[in-house]
VOLUM-91246 format. One line per 10 residues: number of its first residue (from 1); their letters; for each residue x negated, y, z negated of C-alpha. Coordinates in pm, 1 decimal, decimal comma. Each point is the difference from the previous one (the first is absolute). Example, Ala and Ser with C-alpha at 12.3 -4.5 7.8 and 13.67 -1.06 7.14 Angstrom:
% residues 2
1	as	-1230,0:-450,0:-780,0  -137,0:344,0:66,0
***
This chain:
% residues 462
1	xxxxxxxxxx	2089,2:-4881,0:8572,3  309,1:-184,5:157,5  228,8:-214,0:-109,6  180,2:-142,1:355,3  24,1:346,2:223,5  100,7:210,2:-265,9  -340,8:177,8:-183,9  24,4:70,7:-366,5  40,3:378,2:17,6  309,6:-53,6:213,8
11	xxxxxxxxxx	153,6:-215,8:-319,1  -111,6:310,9:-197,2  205,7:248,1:235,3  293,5:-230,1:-43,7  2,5:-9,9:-390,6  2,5:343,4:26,6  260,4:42,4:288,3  196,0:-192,5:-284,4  -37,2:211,3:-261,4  88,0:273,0:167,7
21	xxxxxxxxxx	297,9:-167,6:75,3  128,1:-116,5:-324,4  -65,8:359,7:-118,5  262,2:116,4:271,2  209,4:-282,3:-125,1  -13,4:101,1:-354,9  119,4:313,0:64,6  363,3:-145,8:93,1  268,2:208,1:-38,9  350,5:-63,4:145,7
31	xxxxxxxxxx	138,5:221,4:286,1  292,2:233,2:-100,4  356,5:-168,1:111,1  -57,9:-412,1:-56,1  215,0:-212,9:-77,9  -46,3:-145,6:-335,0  -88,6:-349,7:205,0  -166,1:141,6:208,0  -222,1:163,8:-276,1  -83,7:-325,5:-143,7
41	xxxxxxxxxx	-75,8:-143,5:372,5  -241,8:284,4:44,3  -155,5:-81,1:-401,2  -9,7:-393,1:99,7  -188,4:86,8:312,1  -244,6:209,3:-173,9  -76,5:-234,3:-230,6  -38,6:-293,9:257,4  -243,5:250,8:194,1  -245,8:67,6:-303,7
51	xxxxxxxxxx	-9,4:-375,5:-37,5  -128,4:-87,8:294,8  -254,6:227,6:20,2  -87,4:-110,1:-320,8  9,8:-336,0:80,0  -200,5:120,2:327,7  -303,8:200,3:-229,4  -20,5:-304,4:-199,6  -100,5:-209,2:257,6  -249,1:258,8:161,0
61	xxxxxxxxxx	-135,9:25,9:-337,5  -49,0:-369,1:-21,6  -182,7:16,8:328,0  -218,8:275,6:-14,2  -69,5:74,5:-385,3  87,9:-244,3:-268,5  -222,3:-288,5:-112,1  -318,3:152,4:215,8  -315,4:-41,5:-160,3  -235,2:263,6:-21,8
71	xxxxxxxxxx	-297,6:-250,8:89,2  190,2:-21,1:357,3  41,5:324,9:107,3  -233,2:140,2:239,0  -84,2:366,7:32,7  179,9:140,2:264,5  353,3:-163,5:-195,7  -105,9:147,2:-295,5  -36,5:300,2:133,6  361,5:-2,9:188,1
81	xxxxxxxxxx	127,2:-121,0:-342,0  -95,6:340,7:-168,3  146,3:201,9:259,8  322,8:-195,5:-51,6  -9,4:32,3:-394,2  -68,7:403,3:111,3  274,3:-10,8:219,6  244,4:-170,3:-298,6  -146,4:265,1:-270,8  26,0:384,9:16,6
91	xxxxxxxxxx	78,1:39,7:-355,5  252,1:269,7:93,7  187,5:-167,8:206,9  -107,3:-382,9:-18,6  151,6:-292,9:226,0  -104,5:-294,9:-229,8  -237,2:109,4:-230,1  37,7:-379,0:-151,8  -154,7:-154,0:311,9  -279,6:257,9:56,5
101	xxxxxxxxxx	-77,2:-122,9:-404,3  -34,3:-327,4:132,5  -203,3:92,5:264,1  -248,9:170,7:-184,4  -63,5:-273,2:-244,1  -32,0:-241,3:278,1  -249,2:272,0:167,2  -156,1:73,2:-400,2  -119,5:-353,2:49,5  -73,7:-23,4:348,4
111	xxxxxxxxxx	-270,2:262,2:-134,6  -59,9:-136,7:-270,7  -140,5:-351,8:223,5  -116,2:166,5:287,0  -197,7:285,0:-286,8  108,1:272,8:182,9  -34,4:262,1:-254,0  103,0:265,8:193,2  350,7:-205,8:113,1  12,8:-108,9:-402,7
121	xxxxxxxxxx	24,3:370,8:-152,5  284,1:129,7:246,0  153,1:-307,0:-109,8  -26,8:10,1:-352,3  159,5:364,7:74,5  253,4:-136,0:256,6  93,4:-310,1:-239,3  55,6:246,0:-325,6  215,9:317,0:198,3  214,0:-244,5:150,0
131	xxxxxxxxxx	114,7:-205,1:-343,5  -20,9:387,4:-166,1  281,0:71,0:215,1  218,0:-259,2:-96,3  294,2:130,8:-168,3  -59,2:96,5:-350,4  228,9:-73,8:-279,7  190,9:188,3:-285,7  -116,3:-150,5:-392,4  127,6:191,5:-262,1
141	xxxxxxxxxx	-55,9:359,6:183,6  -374,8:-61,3:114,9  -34,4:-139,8:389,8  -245,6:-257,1:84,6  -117,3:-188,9:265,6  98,3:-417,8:-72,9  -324,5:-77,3:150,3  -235,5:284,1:-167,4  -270,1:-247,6:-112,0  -59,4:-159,9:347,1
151	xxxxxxxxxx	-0,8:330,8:113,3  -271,5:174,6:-224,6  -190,6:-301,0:61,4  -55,8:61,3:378,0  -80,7:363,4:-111,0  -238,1:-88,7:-251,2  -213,1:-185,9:236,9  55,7:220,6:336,6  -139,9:292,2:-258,0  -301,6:-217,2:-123,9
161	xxxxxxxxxx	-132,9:85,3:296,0  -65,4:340,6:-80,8  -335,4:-121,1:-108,8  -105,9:-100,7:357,0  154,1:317,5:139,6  -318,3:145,5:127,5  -145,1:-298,3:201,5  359,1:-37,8:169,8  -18,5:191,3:279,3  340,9:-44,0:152,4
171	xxxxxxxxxx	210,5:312,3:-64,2  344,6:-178,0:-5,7  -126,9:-310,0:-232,3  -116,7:328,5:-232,7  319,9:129,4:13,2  179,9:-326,9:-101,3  -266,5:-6,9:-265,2  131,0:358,1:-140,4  387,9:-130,4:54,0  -85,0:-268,8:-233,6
181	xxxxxxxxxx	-139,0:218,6:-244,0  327,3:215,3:13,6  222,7:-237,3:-36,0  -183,6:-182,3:-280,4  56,3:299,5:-209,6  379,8:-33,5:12,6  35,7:-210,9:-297,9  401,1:-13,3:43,2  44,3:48,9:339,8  299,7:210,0:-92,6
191	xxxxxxxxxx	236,9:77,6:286,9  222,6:320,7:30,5  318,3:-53,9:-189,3  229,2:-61,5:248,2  280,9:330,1:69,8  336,8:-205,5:-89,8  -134,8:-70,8:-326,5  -106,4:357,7:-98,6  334,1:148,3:89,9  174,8:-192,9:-219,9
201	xxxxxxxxxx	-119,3:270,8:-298,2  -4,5:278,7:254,9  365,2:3,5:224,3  212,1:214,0:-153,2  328,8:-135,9:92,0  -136,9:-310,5:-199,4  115,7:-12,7:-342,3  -104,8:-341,1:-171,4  -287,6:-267,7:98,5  259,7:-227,7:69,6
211	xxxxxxxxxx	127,4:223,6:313,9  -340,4:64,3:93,1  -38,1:-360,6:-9,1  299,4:-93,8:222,1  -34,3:287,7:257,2  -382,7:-25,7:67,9  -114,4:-371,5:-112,6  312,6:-181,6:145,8  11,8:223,4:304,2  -321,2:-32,5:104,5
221	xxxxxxxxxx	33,4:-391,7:-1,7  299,0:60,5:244,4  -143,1:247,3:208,4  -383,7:-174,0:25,7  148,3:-353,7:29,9  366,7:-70,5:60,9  42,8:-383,1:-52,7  -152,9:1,5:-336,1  244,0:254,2:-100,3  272,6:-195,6:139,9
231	xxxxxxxxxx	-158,1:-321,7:-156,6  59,0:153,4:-348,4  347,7:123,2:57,9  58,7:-373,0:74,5  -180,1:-145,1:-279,3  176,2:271,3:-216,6  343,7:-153,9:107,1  -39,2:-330,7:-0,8  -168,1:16,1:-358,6  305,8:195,7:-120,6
241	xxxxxxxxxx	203,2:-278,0:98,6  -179,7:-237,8:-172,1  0,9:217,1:-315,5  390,8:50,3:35,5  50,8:-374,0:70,6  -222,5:-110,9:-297,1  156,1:228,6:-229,6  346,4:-131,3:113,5  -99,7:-415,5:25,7  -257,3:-12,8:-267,8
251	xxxxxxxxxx	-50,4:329,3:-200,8  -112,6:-189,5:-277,1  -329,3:-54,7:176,7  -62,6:324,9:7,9  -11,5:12,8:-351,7  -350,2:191,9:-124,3  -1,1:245,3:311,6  -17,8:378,6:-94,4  82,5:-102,0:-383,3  310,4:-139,0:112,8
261	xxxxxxxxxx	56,3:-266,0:-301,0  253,1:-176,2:146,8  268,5:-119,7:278,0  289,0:256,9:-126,7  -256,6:288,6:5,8  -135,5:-134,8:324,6  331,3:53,2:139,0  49,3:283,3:-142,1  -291,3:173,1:140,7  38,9:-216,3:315,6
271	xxxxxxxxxx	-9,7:343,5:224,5  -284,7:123,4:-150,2  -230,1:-332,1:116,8  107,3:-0,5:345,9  -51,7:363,0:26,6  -397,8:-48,6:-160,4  -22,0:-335,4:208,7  149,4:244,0:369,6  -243,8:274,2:-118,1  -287,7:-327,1:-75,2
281	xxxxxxxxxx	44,6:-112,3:372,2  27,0:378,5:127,1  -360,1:78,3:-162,6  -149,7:-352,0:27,6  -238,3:51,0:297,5  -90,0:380,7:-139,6  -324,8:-43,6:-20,4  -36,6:-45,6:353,2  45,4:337,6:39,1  -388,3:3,5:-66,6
291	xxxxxxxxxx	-74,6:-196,7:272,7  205,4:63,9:283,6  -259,9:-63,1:204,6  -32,4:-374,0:-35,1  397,8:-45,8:-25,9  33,7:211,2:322,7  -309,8:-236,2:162,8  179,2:-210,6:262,4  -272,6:-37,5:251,7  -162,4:-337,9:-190,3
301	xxxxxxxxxx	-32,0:-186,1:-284,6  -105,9:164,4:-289,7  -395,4:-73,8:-105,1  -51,3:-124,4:-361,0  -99,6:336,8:-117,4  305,6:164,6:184,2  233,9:-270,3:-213,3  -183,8:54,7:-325,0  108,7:359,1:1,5  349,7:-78,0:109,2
311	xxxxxxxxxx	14,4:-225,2:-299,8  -50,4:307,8:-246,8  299,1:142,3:124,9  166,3:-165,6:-310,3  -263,4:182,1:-198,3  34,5:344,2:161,3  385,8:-28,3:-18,7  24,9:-55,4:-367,8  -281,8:283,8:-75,1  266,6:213,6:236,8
321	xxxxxxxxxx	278,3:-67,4:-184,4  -117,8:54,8:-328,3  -94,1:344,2:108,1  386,1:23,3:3,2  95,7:-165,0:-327,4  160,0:-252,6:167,3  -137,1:-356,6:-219,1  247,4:-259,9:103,1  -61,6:102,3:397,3  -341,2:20,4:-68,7
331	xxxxxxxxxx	0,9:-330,7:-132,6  173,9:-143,2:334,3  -284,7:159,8:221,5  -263,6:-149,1:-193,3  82,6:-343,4:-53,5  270,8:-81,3:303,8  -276,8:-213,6:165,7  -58,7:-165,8:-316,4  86,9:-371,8:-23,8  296,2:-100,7:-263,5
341	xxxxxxxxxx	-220,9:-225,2:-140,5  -311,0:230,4:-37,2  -186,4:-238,3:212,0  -60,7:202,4:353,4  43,0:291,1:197,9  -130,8:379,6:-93,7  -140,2:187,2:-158,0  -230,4:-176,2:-192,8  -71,8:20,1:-236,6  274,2:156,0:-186,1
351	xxxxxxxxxx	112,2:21,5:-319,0  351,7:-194,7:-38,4  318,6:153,9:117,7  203,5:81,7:-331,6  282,7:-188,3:-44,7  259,0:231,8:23,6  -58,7:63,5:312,7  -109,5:-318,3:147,2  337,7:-84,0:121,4  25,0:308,3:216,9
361	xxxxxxxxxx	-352,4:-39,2:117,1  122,4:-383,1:135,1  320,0:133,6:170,2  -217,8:234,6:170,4  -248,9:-262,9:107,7  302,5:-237,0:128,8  150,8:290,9:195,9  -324,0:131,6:146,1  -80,1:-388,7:96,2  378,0:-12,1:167,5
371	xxxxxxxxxx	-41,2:288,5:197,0  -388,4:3,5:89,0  96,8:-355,0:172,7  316,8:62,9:178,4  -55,8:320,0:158,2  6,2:-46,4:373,4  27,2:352,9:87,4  -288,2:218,7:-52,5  -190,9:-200,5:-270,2  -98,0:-407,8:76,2
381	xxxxxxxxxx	161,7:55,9:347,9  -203,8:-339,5:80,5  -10,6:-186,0:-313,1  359,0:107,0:-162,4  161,1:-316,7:-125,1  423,4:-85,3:-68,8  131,7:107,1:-332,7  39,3:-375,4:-78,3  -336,5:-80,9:95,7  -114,9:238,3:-229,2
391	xxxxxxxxxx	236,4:-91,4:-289,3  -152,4:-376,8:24,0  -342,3:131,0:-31,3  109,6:209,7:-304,4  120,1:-313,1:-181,3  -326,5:-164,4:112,2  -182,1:261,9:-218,6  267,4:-26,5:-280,4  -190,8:35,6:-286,8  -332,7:83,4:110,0
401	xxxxxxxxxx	-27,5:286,6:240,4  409,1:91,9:-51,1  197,6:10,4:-319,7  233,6:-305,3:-6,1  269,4:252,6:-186,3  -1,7:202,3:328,3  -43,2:-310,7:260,5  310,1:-152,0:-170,3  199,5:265,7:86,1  51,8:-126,9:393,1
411	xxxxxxxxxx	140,2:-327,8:-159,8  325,9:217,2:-38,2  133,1:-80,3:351,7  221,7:303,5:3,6  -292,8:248,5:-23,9  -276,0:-206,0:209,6  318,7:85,8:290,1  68,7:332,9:-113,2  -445,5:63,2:20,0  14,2:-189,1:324,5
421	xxxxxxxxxx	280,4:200,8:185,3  -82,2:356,2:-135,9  -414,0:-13,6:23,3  -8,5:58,0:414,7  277,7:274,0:43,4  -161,5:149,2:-331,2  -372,9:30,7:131,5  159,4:135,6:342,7  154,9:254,5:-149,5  -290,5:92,0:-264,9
431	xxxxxxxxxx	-252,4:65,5:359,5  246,3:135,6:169,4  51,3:237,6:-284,4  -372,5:37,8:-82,4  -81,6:62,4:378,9  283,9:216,9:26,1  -146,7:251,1:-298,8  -366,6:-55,8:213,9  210,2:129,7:324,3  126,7:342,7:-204,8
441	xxxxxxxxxx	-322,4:45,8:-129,5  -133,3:25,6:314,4  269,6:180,4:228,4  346,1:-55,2:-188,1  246,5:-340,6:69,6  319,2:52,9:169,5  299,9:42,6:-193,5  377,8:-146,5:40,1  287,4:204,1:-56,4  48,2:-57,4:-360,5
451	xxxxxxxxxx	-359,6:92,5:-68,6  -172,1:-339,8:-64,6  -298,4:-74,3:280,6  160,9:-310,9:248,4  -205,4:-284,7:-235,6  153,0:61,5:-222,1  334,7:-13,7:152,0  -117,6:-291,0:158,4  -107,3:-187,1:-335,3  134,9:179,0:-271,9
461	xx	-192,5:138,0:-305,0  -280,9:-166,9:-125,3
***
């Protein structure tokens, strides 16, 4: 088939020519000896890269895959479509094992219409391995598959053919038939517990969970996926000056929070909320150390299954700090994406947010909003908006999606200048700080004389 002079399969070869190519791009890390500007340059241009080939799969995706019908495919395409979905899926080293799931439900029924039984088992297989492998998640110790229902149901029924094993001759549909049966057995589909997690009990030098947690949870996010490490760092900052601002402007309205009775005894123990509301924005996003590989997918949208599991990184992140005794931050994770008014967002649903710890879960939620939408670095290169465009739309959702307590807080002219002028030369230096730790990691960053690395000398500390 052709669509002007370019066949399908040549669309295929470019998807994948682009997914090789964000993988390459993913793997940025900054030469040894850049400028601190230049650093963020390099960052920028990354960035702009992966988004337009992301932009670029989208639109071969809208040509060559999405919204076919399986009544309209004809053999030979259906054919080249499995070979693509092979291609995408080698379990051990998969390109986009989201896509080759889509393909093999479009080609489940394509079967399914045409009654191709023999097509219709190695789909049923194809359609269940490929949602198997999507990244499992961590609830309370046991690791499970989001999806485990869907996929024991395309087991079930590739394995009910067992009973017509004998009159199918076809040695590779019997073998699907047996894979089935395998798999269908697998009740949990329980993964291997992944290393990082298993030293935390076993590194010697490691004397408390909390370490563990910092040196191999934290450091993994920076070391799999850079700008949602940096992303925290920001949210942590710009929720601590919230915090500090609140407790200075209006510290009766926090009042309630961590059995703080009161405004003298919230500014008493005024250092003590910023530091859980920094450490709040810090661990925030923690649970998307469980699925790193949807954060770290940059070569298309994200499919609605991809998304759901992204959306139970609140889940995963609470569950992870808990492990670490750590309530109030654990309280942050779970409900940051949580409206004020407990009518939207995720998860849900979910049992309220206690309310002494509600207003650190809504400082969180404002700062992750600020930052998430003003990033123009390495995060919404092509969507990032102003810091006042951003501050309107938080007064839009004054009182619904944002707390009107934390909202009001840019009415104080003073501090919407002092967030303004400080939230640009702050996220510099936070990447150029987080990329510089990437660039020791993997081959050392030069040093000045006076033993701090030239960003740092460039932007100061962080």
């Amino acid at each position: 088939m052709q669509q002007g002079a370019v066949t399908m399969s040549e669309y295929y070869e470019r998807y994948i020519d682009n997914l090789e190519q964000i993988q390459k791009l993913m793997q940025f890390r900054p030469k040894e000896g850049l400028s601190a500007e230049r650093m963020i340059t390099e960052i920028r241009d990354n960035a702009r890269q992966r988004h337009e080939i992301c932009l670029a799969n989208d639109r071969l995706l809208e040509n060559v895959l999405f919204g076919r019908e399986p009544a309209s495919l004809k053999k030979e395409e259906a054919q080249e479509l499995a070979r693509f979905a092979d291609r995408l899926f080698l379990q051990e080293d998969s390109l986009d094992t989201g896509i080759a799931h889509y393909i093999h439900r479009l080609l489940l029924e394509y079967a399914r219409k045409t009654q191709d039984l023999k097509l219709y088992i190695r789909e049923l297989y194809q359609a269940g391995i490929t949602l198997l492998h999507v990244k499992p998640i961590v609830l309370h110790g046991q690791v499970r598959n989001p999806f485990r229902d869907q996929i024991t149901a395309y087991f079930e029924e590739g394995a009910s053919y067992l009973d017509r094993y004998d009159e199918i001759e076809d040695e590779e549909t019997r073998d699907f038939i047996l894979r089935c049966c395998e798999k269908r057995d697998e009740k949990e589909y329980l993964y291997v517990f992944p290393q990082e997690r298993r030293q935390w009990w076993e590194d010697p030098e490691v004397d408390s969970e909390r370490k563990a947690f910092e040196k191999y949870v934290l450091k993994g996010i920076l070391t799999y996926h850079p700008p949602t490490y940096v992303h925290s760092k920001m949210v942590a900052w710009i929720g601590e000056m919230l915090c500090r601002r609140m407790v200075a402007a209006a510290p009766e309205k926090l009042a309630g929070t961590m059995g703080l009775t009161d405004a003298e005894s919230v500014r008493r123990e005024g250092e003590t909320l910023c530091r859980q509301v920094y450490e709040g924005g810090l661990c925030h996003d923690l649970g998307k150390s469980r699925i790193l590989n949807y954060i770290g997918l940059y070569g298309r949208k994200l499919l609605d299954e991809e998304f759901a599991c992204v959306k139970l990184h609140t889940v995963l992140g609470c569950s992870l700090l808990r492990v670490v005794g750590a309530e109030p931050l654990a309280r942050i994770a779970l409900h940051h994406h949580q409206w004020a008014d407990g009518k939207g967002g995720y998860p849900y649903p979910c049992d309220p947010c206690p309310e002494e710890y509600r207003m650190l879960v809504d400082i969180v939620s404002v700062a992750d909003s600020i930052d998430a939408a003003t990033d123009n670095i390495g995060r919404s290169y092509a969507s990032a908006k102003t810091f006042g465009q951003l501050v309107e739309e938080l007064r839009e959702g004054a009182g619904t999606r944002y707390r009107k307590d934390v909202t009001e807080l840019f009415d104080d002219e003073e501090f919407y200048r002092e967030m303004e002028r400080e939230l640009i030369p702050r996220r510099q230096r936070i990447y150029c700080q987080v990329y510089g730790l990437m660039r020791q990691e993997y081959g050392g960053g030069r040093e000045t004389g006076n033993g701090s690395s030239e960003w740092t000398a460039a932007f100061g500390e962080g």
